[in-house]
N, CA and C atoms as a LAMMPS dump frame, in Angstrom:
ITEM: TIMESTEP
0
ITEM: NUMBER OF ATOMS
420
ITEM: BOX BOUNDS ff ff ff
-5.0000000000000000e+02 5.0000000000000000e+02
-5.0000000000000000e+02 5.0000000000000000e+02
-5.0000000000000000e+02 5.0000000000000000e+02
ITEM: ATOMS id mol type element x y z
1 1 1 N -372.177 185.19 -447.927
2 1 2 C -372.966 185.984 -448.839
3 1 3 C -373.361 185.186 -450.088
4 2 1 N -372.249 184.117 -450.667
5 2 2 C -372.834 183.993 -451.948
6 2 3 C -373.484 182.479 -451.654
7 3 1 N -373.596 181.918 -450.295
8 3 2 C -374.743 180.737 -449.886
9 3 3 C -376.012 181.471 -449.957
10 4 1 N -376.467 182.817 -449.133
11 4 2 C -377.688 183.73 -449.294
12 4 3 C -378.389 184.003 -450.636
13 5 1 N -377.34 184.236 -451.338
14 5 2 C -377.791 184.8 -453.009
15 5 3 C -378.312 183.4 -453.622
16 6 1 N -377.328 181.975 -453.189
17 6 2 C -377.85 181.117 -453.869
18 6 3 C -378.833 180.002 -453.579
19 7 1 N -379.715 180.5 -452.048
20 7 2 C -380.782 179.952 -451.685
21 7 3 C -381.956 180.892 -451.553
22 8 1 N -381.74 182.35 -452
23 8 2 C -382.353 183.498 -452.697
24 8 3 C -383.047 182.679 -453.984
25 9 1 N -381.316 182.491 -454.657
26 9 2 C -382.203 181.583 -456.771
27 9 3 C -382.786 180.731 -455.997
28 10 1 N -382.17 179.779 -455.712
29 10 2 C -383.564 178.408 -455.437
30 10 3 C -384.21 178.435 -455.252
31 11 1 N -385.157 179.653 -454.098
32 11 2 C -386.224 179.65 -453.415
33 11 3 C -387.154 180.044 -454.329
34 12 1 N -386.596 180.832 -455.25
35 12 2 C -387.153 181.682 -456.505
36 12 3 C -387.422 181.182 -457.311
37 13 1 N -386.93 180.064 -457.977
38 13 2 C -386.837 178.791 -459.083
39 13 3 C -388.219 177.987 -458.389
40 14 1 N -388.029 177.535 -457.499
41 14 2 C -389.061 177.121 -456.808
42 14 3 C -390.155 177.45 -456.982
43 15 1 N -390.38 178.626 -456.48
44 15 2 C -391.629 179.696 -456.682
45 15 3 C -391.898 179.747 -457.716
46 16 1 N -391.132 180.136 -458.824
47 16 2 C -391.574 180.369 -460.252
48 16 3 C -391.75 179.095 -460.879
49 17 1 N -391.384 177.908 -460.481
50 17 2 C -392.046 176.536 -461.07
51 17 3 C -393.539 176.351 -460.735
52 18 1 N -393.361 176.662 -459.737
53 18 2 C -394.511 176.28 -458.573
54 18 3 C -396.027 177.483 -459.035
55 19 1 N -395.813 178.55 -459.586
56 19 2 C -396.677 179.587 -460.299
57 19 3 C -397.397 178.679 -461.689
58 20 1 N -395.743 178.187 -462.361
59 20 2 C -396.064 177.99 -463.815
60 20 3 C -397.104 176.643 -463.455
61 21 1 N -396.816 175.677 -462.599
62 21 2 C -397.911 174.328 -462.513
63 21 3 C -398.944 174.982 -462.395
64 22 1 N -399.248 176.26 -461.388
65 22 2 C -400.725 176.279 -461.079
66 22 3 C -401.495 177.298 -462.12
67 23 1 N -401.024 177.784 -462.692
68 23 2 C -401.383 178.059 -464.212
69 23 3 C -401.565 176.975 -465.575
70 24 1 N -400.591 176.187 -465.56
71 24 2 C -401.062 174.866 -466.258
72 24 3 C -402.298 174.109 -466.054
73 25 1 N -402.29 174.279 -464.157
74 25 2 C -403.546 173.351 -464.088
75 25 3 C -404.798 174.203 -464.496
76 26 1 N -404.425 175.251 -464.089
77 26 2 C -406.043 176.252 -464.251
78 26 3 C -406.075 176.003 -465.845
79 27 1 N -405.365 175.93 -466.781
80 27 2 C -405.93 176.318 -468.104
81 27 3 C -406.612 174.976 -468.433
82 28 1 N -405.886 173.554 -468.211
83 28 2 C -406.439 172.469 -468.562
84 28 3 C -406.815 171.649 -467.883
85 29 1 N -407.598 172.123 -466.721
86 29 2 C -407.867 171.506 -466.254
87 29 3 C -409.474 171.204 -466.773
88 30 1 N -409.934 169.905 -465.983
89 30 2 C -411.044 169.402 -466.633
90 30 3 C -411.915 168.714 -467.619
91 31 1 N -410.781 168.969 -468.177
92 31 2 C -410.935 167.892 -469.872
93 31 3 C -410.602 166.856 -470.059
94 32 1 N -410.197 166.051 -469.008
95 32 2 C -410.066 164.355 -469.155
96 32 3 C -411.265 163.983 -468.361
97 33 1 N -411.869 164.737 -467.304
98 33 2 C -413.487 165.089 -466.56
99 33 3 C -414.361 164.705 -468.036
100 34 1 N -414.473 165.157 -469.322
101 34 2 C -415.478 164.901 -470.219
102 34 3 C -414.801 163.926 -470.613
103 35 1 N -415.773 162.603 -471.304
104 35 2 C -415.526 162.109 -472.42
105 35 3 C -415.906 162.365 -473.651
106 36 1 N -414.53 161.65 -474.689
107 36 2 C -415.194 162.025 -476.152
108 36 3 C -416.449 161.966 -476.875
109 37 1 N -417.064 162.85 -477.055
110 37 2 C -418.596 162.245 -477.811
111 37 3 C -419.623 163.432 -476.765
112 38 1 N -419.136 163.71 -475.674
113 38 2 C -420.149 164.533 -475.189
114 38 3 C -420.383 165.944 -475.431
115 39 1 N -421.698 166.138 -475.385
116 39 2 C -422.336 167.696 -475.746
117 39 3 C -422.607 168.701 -474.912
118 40 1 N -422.684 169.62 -475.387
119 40 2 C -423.372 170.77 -474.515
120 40 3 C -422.147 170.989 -472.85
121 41 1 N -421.059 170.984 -473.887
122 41 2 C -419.98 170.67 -472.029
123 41 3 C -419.99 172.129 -471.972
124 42 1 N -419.926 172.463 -470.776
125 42 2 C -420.137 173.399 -469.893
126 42 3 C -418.674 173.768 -468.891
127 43 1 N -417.66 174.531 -469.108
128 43 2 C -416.521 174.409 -467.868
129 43 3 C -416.705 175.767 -467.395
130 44 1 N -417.12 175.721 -465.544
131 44 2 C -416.841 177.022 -465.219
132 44 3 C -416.01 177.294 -464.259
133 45 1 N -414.924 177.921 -464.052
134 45 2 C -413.464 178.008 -463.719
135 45 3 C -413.834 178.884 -462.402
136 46 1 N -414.12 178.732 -461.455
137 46 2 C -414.694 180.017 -460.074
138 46 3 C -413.535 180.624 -459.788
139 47 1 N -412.741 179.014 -459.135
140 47 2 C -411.38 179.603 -458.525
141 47 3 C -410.591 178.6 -458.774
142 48 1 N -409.328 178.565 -458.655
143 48 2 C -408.224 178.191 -458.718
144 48 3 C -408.128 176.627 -458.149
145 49 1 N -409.179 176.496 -457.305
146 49 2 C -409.192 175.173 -456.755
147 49 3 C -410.774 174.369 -456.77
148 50 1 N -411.647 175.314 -457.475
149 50 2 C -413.177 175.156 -457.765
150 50 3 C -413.6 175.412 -459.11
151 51 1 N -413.797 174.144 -459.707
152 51 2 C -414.304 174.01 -461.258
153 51 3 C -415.631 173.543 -461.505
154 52 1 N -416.677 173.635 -462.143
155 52 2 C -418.104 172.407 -462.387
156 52 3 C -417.731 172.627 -463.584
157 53 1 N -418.388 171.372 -464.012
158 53 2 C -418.362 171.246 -465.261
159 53 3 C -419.962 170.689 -465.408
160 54 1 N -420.464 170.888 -466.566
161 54 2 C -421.349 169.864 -466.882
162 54 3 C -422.059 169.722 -468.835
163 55 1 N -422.015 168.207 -468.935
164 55 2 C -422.294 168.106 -470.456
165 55 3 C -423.035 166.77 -470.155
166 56 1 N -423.623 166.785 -471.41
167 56 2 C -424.41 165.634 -472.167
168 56 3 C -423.924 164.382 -472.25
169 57 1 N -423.888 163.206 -471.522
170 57 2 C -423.421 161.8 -471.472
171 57 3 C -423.44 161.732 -473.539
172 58 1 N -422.515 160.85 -474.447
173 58 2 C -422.654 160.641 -475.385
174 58 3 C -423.781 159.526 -475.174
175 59 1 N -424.615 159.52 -476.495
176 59 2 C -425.466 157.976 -476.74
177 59 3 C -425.243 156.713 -476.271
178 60 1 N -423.526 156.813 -476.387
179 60 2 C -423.522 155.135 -476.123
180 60 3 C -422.88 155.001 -474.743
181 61 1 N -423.04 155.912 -473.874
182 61 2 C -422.679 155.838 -472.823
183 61 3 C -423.603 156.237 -471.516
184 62 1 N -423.141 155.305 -470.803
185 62 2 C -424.063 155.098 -469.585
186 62 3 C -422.923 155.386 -468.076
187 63 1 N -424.121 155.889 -467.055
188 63 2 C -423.205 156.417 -465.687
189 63 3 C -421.995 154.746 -465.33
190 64 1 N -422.125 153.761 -465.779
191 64 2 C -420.766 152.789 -465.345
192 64 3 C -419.887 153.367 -466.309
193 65 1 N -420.641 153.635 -467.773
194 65 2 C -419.392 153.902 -468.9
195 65 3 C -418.459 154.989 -467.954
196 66 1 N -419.156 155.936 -467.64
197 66 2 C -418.57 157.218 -467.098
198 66 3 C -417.385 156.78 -466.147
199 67 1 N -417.863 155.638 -464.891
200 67 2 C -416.896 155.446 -464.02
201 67 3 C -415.637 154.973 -464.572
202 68 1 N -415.728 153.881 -465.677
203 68 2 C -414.721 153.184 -466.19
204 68 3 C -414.007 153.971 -467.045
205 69 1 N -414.507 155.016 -467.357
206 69 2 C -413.942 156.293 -468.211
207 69 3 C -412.974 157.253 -467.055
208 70 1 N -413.629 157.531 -466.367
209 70 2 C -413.009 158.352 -465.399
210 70 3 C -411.455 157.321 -464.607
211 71 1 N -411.652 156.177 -464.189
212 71 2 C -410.727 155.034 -463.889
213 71 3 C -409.372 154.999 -464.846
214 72 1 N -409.837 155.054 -466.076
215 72 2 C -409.012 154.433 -467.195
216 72 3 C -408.593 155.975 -467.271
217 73 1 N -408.361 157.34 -466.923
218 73 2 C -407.848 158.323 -466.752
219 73 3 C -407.184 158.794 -465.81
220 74 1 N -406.858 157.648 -464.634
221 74 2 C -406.298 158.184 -463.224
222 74 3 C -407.309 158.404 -462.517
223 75 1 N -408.611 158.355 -462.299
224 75 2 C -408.819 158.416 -461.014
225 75 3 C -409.74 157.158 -460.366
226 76 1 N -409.581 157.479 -459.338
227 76 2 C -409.761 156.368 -457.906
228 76 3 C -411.822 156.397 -457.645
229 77 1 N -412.282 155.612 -457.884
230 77 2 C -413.665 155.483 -457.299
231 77 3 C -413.877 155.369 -455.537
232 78 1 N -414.185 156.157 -455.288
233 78 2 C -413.985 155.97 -453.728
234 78 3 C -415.464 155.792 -453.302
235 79 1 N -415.662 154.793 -453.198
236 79 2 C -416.984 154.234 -452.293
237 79 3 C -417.035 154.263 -451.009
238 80 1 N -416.482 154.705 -449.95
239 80 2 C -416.48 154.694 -448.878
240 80 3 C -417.049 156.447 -448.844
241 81 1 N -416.613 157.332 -449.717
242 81 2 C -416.924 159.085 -450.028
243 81 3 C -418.739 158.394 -450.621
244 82 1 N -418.805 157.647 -451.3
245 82 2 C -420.132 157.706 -452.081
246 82 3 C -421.213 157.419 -451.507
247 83 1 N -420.886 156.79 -450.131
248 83 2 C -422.241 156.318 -449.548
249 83 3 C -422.078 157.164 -448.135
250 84 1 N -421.448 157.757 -447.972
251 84 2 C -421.324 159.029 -447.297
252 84 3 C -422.432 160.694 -447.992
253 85 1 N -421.452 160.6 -449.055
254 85 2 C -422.735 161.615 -449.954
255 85 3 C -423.997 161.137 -449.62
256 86 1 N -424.653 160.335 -450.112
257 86 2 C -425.497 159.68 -450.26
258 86 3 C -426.895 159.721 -449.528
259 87 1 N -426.372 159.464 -447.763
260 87 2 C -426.467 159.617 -447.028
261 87 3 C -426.621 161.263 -446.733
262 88 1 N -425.869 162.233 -447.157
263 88 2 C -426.32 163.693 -446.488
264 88 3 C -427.017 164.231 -447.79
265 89 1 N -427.111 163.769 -449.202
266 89 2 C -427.808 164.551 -450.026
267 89 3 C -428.287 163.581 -450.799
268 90 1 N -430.051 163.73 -450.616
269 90 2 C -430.934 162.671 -450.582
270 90 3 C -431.483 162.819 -452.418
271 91 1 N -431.196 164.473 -452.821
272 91 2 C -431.434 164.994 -453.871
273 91 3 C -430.542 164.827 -455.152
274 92 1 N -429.643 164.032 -454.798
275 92 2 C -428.869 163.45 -455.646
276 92 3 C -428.118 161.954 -455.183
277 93 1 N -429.027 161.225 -455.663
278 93 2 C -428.842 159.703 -455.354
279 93 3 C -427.883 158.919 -455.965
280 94 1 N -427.573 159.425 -457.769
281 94 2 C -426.645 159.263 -458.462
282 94 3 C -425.671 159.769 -458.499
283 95 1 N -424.934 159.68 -457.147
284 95 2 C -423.802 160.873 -457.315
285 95 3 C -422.221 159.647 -457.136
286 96 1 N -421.075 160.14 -457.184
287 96 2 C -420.13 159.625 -457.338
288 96 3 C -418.747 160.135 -456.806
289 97 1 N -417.777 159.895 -455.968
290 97 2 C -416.86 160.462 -455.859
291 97 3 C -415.465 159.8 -456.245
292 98 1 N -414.654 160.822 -456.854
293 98 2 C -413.383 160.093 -457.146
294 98 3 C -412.509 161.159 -456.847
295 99 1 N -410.893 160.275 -456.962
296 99 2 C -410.273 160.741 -455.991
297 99 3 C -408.9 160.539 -457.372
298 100 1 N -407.676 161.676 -456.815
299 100 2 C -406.356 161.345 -457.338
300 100 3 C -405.629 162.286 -456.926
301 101 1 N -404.686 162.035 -457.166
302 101 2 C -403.303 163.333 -457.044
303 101 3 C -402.277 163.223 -457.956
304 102 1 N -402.217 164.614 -457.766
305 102 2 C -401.603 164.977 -459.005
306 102 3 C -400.194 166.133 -458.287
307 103 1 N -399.252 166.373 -459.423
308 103 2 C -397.876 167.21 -458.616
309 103 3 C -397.461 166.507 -457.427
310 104 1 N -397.203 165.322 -457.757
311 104 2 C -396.042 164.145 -456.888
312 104 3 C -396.587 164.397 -456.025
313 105 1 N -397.885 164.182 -456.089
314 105 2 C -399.12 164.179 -454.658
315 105 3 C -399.138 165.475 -453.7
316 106 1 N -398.459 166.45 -453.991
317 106 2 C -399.154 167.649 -453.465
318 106 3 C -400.435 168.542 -453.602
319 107 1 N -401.076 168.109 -454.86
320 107 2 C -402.52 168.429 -455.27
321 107 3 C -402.983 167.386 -455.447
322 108 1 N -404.072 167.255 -454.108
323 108 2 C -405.022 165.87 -453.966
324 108 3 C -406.31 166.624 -454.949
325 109 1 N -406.718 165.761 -455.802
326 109 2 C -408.346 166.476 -456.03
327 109 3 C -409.437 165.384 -456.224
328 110 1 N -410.974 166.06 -455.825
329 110 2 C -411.877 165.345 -456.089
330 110 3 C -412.786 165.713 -456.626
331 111 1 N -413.342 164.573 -457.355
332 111 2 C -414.306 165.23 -458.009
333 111 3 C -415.31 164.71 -458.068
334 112 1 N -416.634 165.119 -458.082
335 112 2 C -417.811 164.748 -457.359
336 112 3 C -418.714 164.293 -458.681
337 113 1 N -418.983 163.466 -459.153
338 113 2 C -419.772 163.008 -460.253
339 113 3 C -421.186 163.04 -460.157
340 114 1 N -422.224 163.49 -460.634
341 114 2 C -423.425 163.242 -460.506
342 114 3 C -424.465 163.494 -461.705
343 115 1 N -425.761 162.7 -461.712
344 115 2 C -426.732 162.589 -462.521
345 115 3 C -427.528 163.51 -462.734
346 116 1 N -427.857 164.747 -462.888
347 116 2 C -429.204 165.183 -463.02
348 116 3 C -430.258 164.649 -462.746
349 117 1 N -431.402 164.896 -461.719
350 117 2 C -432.029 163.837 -461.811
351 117 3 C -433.444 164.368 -462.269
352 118 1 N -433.354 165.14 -463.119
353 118 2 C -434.545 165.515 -464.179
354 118 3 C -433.979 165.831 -465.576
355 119 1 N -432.761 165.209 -466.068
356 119 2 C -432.462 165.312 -467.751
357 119 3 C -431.066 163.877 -466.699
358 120 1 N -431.112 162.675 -467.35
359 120 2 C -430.462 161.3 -466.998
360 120 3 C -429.189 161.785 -467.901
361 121 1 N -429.26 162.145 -468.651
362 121 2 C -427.912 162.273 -469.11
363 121 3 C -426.837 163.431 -469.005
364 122 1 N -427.829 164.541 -468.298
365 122 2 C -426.978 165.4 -467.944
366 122 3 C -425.978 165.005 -467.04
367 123 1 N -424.452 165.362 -467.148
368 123 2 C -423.677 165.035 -465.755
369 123 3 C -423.294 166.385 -465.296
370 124 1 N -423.411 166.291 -464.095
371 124 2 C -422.496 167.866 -463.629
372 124 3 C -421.398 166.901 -462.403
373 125 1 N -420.118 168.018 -462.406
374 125 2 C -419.351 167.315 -462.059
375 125 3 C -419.104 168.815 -461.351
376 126 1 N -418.166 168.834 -460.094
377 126 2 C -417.419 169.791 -459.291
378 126 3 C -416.19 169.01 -458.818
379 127 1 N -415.422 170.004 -459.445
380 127 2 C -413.857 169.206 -459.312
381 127 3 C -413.377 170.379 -458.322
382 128 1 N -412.359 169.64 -457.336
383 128 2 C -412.466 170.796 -455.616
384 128 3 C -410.535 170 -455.597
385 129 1 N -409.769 171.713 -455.802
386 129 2 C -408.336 170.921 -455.27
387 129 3 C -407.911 171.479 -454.364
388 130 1 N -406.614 170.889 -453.88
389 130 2 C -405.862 171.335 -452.504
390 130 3 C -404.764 171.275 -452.659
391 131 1 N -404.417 172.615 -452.715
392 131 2 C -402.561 172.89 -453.094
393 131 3 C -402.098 173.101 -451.371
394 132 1 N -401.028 171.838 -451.82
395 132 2 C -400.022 172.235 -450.76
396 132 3 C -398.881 172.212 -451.18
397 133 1 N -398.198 173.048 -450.027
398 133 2 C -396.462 172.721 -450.433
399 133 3 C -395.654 172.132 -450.182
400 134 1 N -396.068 171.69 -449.118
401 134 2 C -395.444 170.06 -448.764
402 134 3 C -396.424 169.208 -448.004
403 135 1 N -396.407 167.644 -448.179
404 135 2 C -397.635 167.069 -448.031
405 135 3 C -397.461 167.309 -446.637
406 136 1 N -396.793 167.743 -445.679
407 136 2 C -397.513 167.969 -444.352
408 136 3 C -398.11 169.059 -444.059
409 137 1 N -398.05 170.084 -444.558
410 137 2 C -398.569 171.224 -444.761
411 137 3 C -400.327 171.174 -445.051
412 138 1 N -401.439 172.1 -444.589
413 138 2 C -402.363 171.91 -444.906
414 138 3 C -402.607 172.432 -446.081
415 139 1 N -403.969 172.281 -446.453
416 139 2 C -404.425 173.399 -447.828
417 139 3 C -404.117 174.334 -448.172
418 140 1 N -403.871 175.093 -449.201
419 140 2 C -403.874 176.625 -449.144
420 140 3 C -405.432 176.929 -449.753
């Protein structure tokens, strides 16, 4: 009885850690996505695992600034995803994908970088995650 009660707490401790991360991520998520200096940022929160964002490149920054910005924050430039895009959406030529994980790699996320291609400095970005609970486990 008191092994039951005390893999009852754990399972529960668990759970209730596991609530509090995905509430952490929902509130802040996205804001290492902008850099400092940009305008007109835009965050819209759909769902829990679906964010866009989009703002005004600053003046002194250009779409490499962006990559080396995004890099120097944790995430991964994945060129093998970029010329894949590329290839199925002809309407956005400037687009970008990066990659990271986050929660000791149980939330892989990506996020899709791209140009406006009628205002150059607009960026819109869609950041897309995948909670699992254990990395063999699929998505939820």
């Amino acid at each position: 009885m008191r092994r039951i009660r005390l893999i009852l707490a754990g399972g529960c401790v668990i759970g209730l850690l596991w609530i509090v991360g995905l509430l952490f991520a929902r509130i802040g998520a996205g804001y290492d996505l902008v850099p400092p200096g940009a305008s007109d940022v835009r965050i819209d929160r759909q769902r829990l695992v679906l964010l866009r964002i989009s703002y005004h490149l600053p003046p002194d920054m250009t779409l490499s600034g962006m990559e080396g910005y995004l890099v120097d924050h944790g995430w991964m430039h994945d060129m093998r995803e970029d010329a894949m895009l590329r290839q199925d959406r002809t309407e956005l030529p400037d687009v970008m994908a990066f990659m990271r994980h986050s929660w000791f790699g149980l939330v892989p996320e990506v996020a899709l970088v791209g140009i406006a291609p009628d205002d150059r400095r607009l960026v819109r970005v869609r950041l897309v995650r995948c909670f699992r609970i254990a990395p063999w486990t699929d998505c939820l």
